[in-house]
C-alpha positions, 0 to 999 in steps of 0.5 A: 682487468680492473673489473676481475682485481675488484671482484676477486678482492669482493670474493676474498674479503667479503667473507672475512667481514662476519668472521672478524665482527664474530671474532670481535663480538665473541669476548664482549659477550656474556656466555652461560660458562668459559667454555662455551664463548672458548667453543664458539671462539675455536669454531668461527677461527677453525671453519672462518665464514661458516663458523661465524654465520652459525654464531651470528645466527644460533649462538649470539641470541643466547648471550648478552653484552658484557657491561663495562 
């Protein structure tokens, strides 16, 4: 019974980790204009783990840190 709580908590939230770090990652990042960081926001909260494998692998090299 223990082994099946702690792969099930494996399976749901496991997925969440990239989606939060790119929901996190998205404002402190340079964007080539508004809308484009507002798209890439809309899609990794629209579609949670696709949306913020997509961003993490295409979308985050074409921007850079924002610098306090």
């Amino acid at each position: 019974m223990t082994l099946r709580i702690i792969l099930l908590l494996i399976l749901l939230v496991l997925p969440l980790i990239p989606t939060f770090w790119a929901l996190i990652d998205i404002p402190r990042r340079r964007f080539s204009s508004t809308k484009k960081k507002v798209i890439w926001f809309l899609v990794v909260s629209t579609f949670p783990f696709v949306g913020a494998i997509v961003y993490i692998a295409i979308a985050r090299r074409g921007t850079e840190p924002i610098k306090p």
